[in-house]
N, C-alpha and C positions, 0 to 999 in steps of 0.2 A: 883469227877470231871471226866469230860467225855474222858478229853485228858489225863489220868496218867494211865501210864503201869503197870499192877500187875501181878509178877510174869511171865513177859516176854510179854503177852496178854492185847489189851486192851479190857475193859467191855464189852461196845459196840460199835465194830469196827465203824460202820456204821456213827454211830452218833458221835465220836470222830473223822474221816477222814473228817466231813464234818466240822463242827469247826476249823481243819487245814485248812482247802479248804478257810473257810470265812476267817481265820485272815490270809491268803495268799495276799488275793483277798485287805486286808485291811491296808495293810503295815506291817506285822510282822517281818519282817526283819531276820536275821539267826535264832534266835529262833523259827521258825515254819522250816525251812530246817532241824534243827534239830530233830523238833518232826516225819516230814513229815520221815525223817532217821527211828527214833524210828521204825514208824510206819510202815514200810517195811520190817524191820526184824523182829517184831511183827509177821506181818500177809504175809511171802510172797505171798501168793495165791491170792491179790487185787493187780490189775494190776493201780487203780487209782494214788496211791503213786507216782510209776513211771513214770507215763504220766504226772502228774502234776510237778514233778523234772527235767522231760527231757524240758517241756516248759519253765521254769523259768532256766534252762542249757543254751536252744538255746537265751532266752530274755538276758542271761547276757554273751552271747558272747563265751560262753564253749559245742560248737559240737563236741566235743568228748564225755565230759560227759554225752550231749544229746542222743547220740550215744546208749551208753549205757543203761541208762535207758529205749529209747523205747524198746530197745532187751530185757531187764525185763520186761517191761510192757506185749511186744507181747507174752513171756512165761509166762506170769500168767493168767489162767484161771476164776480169779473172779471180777465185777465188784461190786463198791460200790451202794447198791441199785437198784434204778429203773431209774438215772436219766441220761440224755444224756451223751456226754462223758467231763471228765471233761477239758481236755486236750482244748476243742470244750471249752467251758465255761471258761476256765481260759487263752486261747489267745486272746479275745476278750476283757476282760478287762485288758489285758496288752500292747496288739496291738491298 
């Protein structure tokens, strides 16, 4: 499964952050904040985790939390793939 941590790492980052991304996008409710968790101390080096937890932060009323996340995100040097930014992609279908 593409979303199961082994050994602290997921298989394939890429394609497992984006499967969070979709069941975000599709109601997953705490069980994907969860994984979206997993997945950032997994892989701290992808800044999308964070940008995608700081937007569903600020949607649920917790700018603080928001706070913090983007200050992870802006110190992680790696984006997920080649595609826009998700943060851009997943306000739009929450706003």
């Amino acid at each position: 499964m593409l979303c199961e941590c082994r050994n602290g790492r997921f298989e394939q980052p890429d394609a497992a952050f984006l499967l969070i991304e979709f069941e975000t996008r599709n109601g997953g409710g705490a069980e994907v904040r969860h994984q979206l968790e997993d997945f950032s101390r997994a892989h701290p080096d992808f800044k999308d985790p964070y940008q995608l937890m700081a937007v569903l932060d600020a949607a649920a009323g917790d700018e603080a939390s928001a706070a913090k996340e983007r200050r992870l995100a802006s110190a992680a040097p790696t984006t997920v793939g080649k595609c826009r930014s998700v943060a851009r992609r997943t306000r739009a279908i929450l706003f």
